[in-house]
C-alpha positions as CSV (number, residue, x, y, z in Angstrom):
1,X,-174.8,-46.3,-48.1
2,X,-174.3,-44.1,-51.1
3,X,-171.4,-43.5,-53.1
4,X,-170.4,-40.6,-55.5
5,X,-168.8,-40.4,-58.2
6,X,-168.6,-37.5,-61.1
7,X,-168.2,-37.9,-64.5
8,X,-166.0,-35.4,-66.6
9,X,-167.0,-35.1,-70.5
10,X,-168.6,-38.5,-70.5
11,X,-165.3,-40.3,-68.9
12,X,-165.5,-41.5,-65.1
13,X,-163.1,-38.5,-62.8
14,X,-161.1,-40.2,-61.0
15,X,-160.1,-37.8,-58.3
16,X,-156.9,-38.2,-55.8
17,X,-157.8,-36.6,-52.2
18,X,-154.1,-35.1,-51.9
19,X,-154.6,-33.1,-55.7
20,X,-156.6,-30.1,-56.3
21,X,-160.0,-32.2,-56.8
22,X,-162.2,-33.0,-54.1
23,X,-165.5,-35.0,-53.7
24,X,-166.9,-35.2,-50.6
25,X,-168.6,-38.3,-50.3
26,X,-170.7,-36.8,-47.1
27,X,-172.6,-34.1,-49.5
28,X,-171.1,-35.1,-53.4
29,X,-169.9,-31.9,-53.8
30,X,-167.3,-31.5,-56.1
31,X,-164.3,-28.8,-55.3
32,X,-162.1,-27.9,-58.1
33,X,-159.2,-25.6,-56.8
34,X,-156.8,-23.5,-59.2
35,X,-159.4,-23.6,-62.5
36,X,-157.5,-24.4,-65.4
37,X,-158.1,-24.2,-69.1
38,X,-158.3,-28.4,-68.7
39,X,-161.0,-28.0,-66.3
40,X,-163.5,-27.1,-68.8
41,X,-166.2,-29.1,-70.0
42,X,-169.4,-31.1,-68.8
43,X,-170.0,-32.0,-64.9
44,X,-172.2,-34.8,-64.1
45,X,-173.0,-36.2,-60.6
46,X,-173.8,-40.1,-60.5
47,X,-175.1,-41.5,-57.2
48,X,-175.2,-44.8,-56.2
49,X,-176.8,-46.8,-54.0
50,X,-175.1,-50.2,-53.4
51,X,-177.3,-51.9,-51.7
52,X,-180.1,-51.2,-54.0
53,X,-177.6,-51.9,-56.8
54,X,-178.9,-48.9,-58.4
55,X,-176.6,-45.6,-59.7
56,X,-178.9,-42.4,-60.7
57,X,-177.6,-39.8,-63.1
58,X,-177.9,-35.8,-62.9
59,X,-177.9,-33.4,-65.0
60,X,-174.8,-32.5,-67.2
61,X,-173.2,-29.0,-65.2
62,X,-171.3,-27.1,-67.6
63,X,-167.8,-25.5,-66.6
64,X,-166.9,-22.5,-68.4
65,X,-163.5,-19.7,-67.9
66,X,-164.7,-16.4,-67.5
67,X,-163.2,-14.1,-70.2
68,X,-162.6,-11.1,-67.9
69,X,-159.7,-12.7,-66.4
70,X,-161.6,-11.1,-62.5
71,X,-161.5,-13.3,-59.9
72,X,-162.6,-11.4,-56.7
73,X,-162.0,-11.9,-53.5
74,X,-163.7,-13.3,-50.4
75,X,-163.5,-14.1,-46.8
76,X,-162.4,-17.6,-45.7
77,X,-164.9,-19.7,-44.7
78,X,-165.3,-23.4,-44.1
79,X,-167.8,-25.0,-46.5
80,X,-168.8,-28.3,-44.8
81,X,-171.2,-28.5,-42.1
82,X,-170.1,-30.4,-39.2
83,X,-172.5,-32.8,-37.2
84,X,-173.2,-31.8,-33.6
85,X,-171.6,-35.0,-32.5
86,X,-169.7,-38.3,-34.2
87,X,-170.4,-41.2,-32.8
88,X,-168.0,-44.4,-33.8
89,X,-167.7,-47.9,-32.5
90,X,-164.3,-48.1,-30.3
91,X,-161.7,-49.6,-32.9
92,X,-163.0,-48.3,-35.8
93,X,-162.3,-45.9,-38.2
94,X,-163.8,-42.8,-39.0
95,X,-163.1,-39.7,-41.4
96,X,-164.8,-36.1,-41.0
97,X,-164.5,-33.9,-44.0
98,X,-163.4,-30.1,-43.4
99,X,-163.1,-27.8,-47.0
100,X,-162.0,-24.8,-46.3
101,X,-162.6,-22.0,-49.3
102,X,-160.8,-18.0,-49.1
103,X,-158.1,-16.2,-51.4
């Protein structure tokens, strides 16, 4: 299985699931929701592959406030594919991601 983790100006994010940060450890996406000043800086995505005990880096993605102040709006939509079907083992655990994005 791989993992995903992002890294925020060279220090590891450590993101809660009940906060405003969001990584989705089906795709790696990262959600950020209610940009603040704080938020800005460098992005970078680091996979890992436990079994292989192996972690690749991507490219740093910069994160910048636009000056205008315009935000725009847009439909609601949910971002995350869903599988035709889950399958789990009876007694086991299993989580299915939904993000939902809109204003």
């Amino acid at each position: 299985g791989l993992s995903y983790t992002w890294i925020f100006n060279n220090n590891t994010l450590y993101v809660q699931e009940d906060s405003r940060r969001f990584v989705s450890q089906e795709t790696g996406n990262l959600y950020l929701a209610k940009v603040e000043p704080s938020d800005v800086g460098n992005y970078t995505c680091v996979v890992t592959n436990a079994k292989a005990d192996q972690s690749v880096w991507g490219p740093p993605t910069p994160l910048t406030l636009r000056s205008d102040g315009v935000m725009g709006e847009y439909e609601p939509k949910i971002e995350v594919r869903f599988p035709e079907t889950a399958y789990a083992a009876k007694g086991s655990s299993v989580k299915l991601e939904c993000f939902a994005l809109g204003k």
